[in-house]
N, C-alpha and C positions, 0 to 999 in steps of 0.2 A: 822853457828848457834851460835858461841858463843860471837857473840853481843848480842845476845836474851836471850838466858840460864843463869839463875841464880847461882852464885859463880859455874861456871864450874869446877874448878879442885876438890870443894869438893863433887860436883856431881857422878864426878870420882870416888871418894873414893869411896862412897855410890857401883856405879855400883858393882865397882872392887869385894867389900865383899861381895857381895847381891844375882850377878848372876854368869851364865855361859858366859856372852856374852864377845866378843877376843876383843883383847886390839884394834883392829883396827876398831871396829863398837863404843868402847869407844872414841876411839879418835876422830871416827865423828862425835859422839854426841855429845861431848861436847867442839869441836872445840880447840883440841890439838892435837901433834903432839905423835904417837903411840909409840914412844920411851920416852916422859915424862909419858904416862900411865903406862909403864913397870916399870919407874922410881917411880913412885908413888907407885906401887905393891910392888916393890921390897924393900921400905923404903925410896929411898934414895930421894924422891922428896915428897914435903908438907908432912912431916915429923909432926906428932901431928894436920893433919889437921881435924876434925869431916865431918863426911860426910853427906851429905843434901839429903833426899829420894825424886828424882825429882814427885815423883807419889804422896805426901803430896802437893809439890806447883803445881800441873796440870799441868805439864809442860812435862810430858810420862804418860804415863797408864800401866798397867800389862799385856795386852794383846799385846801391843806393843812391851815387853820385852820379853815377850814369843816366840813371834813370831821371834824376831830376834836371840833367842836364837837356834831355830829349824832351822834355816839357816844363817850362820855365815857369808855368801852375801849381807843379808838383812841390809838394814841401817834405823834405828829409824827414825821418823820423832816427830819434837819438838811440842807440843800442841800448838797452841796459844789462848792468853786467849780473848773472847770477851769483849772488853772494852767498856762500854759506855761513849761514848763522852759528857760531860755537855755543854747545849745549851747554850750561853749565852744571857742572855735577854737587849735587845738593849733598849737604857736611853729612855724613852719617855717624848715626850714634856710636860713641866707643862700645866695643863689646868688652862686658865683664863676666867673667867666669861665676857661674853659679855659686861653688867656695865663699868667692868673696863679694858677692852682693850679698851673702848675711852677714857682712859685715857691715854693710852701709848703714844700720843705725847706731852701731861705734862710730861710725865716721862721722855723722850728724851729732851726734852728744861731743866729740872733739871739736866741732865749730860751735855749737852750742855753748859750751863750758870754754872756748878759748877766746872767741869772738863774738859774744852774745848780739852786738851789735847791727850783724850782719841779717839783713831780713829774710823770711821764711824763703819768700818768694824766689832769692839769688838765690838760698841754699840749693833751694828744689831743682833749680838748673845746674848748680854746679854738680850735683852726687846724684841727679836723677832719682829722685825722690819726690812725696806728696807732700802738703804741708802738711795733709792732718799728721803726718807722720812725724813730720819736726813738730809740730806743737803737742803733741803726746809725750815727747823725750823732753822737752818744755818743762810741762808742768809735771812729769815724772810719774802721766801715767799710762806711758809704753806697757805693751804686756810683758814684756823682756829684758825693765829697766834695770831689777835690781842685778840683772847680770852684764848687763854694756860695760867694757871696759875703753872707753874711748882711746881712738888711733888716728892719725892722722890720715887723712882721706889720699894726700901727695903719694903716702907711700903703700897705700892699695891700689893706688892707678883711678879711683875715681875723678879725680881731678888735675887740671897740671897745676904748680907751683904757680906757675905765673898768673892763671886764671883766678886761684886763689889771694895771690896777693892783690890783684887790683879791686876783688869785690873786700877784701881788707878796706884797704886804702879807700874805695868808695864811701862806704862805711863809715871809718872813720872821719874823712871829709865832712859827710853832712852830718855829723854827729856834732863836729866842732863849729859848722855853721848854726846849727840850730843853739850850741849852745850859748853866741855870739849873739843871735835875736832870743836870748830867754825861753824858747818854745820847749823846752825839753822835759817831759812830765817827771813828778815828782816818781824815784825811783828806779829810773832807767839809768845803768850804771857802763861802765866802759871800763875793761882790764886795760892796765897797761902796758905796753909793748914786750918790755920783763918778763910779766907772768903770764905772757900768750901760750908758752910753748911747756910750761910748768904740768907735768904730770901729774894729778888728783884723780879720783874716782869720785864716779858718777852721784852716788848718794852723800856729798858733798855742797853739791849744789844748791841754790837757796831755792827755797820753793814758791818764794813769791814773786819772781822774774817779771815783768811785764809783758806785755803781746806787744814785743819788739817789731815785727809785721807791720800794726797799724800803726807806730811813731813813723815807721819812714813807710808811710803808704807814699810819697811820691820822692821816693829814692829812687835817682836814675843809673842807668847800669846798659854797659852796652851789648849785655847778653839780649839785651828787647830786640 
């Protein structure tokens, strides 16, 4: 019990002055050995310690000390306190108005064309979207492409800024490590910061993009 019990030896103290109960139901109770209880009686152990009345922190009752006082066999038994566990309320999805979820494959051909770098898989998290649906607008063969006019995702409320910028920033990180160890296939290209925000239309794009997806298959993100 004296993982449970609160500051046990000054516990002790308390008992020692308080009741009749033998150093040996003390020492159960508070989970020491009945020769430190003696020692604590006698002065020579927690010397100046204050004593804690375990029946102020719910942790014994009086009827419990009663009772083991009337039979020096009897061993306390520790209260425990009913805790209530706080639920935690799990993040719910943003709601998007109908309007503007057909816009989310505007929104995906704007990260697409702004930040190609960025992998299907974040995308799909940030705009709630599939990948086949990003790799359709990819390789430009969406049902709807030739009419996408890319928007930024920020200002339809798909995403926040700030979410956006650190799957940027991810992005661009192991882009610049991999380019550091050479791994970086031939053709996998990165705008720079300038031309992120540079307004073009969709049929613009090149159509031979790579499956940006599998370069950073172990691109980490703390959307996981």
């Amino acid at each position: 019990m004296s993982d449970t019990l609160l500051n046990p030896k000054a516990t002790a103290v308390w008992l020692i002055d308080n009741t009749a109960l033998t150093f040996d139901q003390i020492a159960d109770f508070c989970g020491l050995h009945p020769l430190e209880v003696k020692g604590i009686a006698d002065g020579d152990v927690a010397q100046g310690l204050r004593g804690i009345n375990p029946i102020n922190n719910d942790q014994l009752t009086r009827d419990e000390i009663e009772k083991a006082e009337k039979d020096e066999d009897y061993r306390m038994v520790l209260l425990k306190k009913k805790v209530a566990v706080p639920t935690v309320k799990k993040k719910q999805a943003r709601y998007i108005p109908t309007s503007r979820r057909q816009k989310r494959p505007a929104a995906i051909a704007w990260i697409v064309k702004n930040h190609p770098e960025v992998p299907d898989r974040v995308i799909s998290k940030l705009l709630g979207t599939t990948k086949t649906t990003i790799q359709a607008i990819r390789d430009k063969s969406h049902w709807d492409y030739s009419n996408l006019e890319p928007v930024d995702p920020v200002t339809e409320g798909f995403c926040t800024q700030f979410d956006l910028d650190m799957a940027v920033q991810k992005a661009s990180d192991e882009r610049a490590r991999m380019e550091a160890e050479g791994t970086v296939p031939e053709g996998a290209t990165l705008q720079p910061a300038d031309e992120s925000t540079a307004e073009s239309e969709p049929e613009e794009e090149t159509s031979n993009a790579p499956d940006l997806d599998k370069v950073f298959a172990n691109f980490g993100s703390s959307d996981d």
